[in-house]
TORPA-4810 file (N, C-alpha, C, O; in nm, 3 decimals):
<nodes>
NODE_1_7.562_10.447_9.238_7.688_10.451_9.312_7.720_10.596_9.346_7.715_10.675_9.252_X
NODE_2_7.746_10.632_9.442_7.797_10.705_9.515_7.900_10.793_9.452_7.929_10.769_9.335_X
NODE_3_7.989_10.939_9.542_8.085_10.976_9.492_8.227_10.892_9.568_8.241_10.934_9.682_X
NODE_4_8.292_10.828_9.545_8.386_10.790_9.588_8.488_10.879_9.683_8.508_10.994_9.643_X
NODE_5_8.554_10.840_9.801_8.627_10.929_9.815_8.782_10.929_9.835_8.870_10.998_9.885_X
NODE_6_8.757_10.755_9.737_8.880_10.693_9.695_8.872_10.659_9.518_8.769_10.643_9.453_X
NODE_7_8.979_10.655_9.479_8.900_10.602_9.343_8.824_10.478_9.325_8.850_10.384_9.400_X
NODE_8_8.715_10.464_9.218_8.626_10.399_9.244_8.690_10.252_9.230_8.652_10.154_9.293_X
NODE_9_8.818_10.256_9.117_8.874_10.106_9.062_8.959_10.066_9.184_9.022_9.961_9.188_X
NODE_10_8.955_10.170_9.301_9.048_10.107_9.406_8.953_10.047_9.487_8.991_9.948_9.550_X
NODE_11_8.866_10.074_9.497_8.743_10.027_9.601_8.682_9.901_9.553_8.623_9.826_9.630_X
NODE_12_8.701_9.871_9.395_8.705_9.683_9.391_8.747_9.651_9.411_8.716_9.534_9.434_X
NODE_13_8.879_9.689_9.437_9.010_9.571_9.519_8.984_9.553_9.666_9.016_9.448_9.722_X
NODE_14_8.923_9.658_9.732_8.898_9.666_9.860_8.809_9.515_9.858_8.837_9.404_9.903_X
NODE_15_8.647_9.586_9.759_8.564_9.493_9.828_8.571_9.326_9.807_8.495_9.243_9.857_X
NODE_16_8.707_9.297_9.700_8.749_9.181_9.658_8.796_9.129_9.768_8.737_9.033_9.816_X
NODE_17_8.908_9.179_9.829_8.953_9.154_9.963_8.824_9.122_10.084_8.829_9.050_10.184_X
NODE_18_8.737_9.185_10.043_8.657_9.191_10.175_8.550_9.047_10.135_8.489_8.983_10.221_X
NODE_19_8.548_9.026_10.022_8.462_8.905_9.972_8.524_8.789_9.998_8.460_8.709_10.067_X
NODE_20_8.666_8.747_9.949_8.735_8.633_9.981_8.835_8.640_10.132_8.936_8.571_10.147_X
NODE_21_8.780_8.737_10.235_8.857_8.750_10.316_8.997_8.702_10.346_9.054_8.622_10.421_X
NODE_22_9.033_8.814_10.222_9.259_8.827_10.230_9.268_8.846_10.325_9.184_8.888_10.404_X
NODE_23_9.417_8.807_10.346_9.464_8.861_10.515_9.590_8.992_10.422_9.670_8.966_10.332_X
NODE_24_9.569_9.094_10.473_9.618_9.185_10.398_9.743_9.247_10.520_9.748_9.233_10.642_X
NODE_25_9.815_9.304_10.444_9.908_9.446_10.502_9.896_9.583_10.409_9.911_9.617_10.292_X
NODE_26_9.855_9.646_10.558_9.844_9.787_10.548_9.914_9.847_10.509_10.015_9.780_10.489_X
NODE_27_9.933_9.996_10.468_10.005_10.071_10.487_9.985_10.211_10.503_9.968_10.289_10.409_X
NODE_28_9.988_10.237_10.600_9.910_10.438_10.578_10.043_10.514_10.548_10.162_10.482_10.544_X
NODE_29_9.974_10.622_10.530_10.084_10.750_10.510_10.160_10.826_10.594_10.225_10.927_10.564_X
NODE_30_10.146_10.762_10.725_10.265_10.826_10.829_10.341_10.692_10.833_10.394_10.665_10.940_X
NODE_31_10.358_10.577_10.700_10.442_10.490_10.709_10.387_10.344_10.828_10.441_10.234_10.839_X
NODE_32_10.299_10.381_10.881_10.302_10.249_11.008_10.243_10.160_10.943_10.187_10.196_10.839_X
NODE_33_10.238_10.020_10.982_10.187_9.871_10.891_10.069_9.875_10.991_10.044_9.942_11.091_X
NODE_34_10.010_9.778_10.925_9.921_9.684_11.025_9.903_9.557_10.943_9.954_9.543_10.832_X
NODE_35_9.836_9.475_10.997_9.806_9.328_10.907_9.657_9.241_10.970_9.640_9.243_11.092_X
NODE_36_9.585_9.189_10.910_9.478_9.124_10.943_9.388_9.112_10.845_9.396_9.191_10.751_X
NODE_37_9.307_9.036_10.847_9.163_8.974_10.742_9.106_9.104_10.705_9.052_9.202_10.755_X
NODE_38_9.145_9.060_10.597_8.955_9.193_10.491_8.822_9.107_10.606_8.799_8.989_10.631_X
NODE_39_8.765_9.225_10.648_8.594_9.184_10.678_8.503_9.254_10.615_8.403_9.207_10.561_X
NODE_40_8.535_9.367_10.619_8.377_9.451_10.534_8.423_9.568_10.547_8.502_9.596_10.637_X
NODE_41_8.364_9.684_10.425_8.362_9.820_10.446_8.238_9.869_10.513_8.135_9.804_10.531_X
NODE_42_8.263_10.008_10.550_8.159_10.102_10.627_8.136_10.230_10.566_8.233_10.277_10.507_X
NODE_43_8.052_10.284_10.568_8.085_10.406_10.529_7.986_10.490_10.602_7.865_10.470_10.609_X
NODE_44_8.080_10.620_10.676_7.963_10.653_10.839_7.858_10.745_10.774_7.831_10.741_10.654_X
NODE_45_7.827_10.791_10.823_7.699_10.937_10.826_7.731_11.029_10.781_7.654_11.115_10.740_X
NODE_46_7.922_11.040_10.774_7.959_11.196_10.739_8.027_11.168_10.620_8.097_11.253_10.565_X
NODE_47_8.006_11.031_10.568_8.062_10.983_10.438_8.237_10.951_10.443_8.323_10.979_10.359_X
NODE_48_8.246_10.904_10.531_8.398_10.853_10.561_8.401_10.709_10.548_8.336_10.627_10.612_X
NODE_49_8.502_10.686_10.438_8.501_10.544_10.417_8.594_10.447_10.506_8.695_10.497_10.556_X
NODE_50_8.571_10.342_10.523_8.632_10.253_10.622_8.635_10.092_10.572_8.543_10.032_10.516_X
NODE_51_8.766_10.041_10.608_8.824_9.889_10.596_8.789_9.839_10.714_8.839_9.897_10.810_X
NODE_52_8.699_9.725_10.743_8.712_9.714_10.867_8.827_9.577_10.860_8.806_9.503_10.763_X
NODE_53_8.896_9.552_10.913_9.026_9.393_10.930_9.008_9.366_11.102_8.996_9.431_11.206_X
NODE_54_9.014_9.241_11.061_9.022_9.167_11.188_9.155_9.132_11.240_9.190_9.016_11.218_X
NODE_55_9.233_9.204_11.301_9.354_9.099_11.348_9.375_9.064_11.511_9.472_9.086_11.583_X
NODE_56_9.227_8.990_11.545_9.228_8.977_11.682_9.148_9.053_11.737_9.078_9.021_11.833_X
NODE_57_9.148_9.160_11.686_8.979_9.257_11.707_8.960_9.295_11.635_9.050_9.286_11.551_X
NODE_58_8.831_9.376_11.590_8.788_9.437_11.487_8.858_9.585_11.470_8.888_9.643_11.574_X
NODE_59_8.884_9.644_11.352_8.938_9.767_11.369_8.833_9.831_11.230_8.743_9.784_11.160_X
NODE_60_8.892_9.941_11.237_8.801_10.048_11.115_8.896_10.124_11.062_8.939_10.197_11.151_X
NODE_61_8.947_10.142_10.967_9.067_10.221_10.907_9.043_10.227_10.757_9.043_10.160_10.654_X
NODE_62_9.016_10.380_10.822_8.951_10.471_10.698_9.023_10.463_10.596_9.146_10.463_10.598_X
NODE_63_8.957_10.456_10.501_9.053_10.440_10.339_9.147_10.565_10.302_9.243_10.546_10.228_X
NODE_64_9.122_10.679_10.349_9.211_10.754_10.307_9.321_10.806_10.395_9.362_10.921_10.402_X
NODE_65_9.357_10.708_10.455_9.472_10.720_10.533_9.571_10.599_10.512_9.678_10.581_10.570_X
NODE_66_9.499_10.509_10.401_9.606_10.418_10.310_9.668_10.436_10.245_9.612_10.509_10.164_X
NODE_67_9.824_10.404_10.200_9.893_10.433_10.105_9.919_10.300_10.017_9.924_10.319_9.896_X
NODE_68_9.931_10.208_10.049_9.918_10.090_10.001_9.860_9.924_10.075_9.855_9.883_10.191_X
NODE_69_9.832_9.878_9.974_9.735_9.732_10.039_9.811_9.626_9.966_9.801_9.615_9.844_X
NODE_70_9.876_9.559_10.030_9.948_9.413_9.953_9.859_9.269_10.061_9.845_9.235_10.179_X
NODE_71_9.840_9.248_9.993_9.800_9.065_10.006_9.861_8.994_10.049_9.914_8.930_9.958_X
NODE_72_9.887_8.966_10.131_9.891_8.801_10.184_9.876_8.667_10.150_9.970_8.588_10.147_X
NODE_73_9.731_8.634_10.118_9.693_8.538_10.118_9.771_8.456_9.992_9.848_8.531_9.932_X
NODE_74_9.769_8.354_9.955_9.840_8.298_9.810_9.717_8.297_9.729_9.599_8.312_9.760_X
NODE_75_9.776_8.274_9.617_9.681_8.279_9.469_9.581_8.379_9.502_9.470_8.329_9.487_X
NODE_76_9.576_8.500_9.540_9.481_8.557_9.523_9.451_8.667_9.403_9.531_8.688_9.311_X
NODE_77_9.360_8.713_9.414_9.322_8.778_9.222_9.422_8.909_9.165_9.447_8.942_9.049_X
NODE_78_9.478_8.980_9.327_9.594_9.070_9.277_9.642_9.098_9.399_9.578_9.073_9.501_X
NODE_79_9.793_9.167_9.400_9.840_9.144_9.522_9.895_9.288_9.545_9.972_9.279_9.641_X
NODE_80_9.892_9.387_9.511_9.945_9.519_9.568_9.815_9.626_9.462_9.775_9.635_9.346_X
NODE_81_9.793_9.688_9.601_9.721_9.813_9.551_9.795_9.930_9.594_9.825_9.932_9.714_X
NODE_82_9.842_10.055_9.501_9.894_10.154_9.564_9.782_10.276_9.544_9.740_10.323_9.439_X
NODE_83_9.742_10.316_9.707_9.651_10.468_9.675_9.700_10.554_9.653_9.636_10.657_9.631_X
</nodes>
């Protein structure tokens, strides 16, 4: 495993989300939401990590411009991550 460039125990919640495809809300650090399905992470060439969510299109939103991840979906395994 890699160096993380999130913590590493936050990046199981990610890829949990991305396994049972949650429908999640965003939250970055200039405050704006977004909302849509966990699909998969990325991580580019220059080592920038990425959420990709579907909400009607695909998007890519790099992990470190999250401030928090709450869940949606019901019964799912945990429901707020704060970065």
């Amino acid at each position: 495993m890699g160096k993380c460039t999130i913590a590493c125990d936050l990046h199981d919640f990610i890829e949990i989300a991305c396994l049972y495809h949650y429908r999640l809300k965003l939250t970055f650090k200039d405050q704006q939401t977004m909302e849509g399905k966990a699909v998969d992470t990325l991580t580019s060439a220059e080592k920038r990590e990425y959420l990709i969510i579907d909400n009607g299109q695909r998007q890519q939103i790099e992990l470190n411009q999250l401030k928090k991840l709450q869940v949606l979906t019901p019964n799912a395994q945990f429901k707020e991550v704060v970065f």
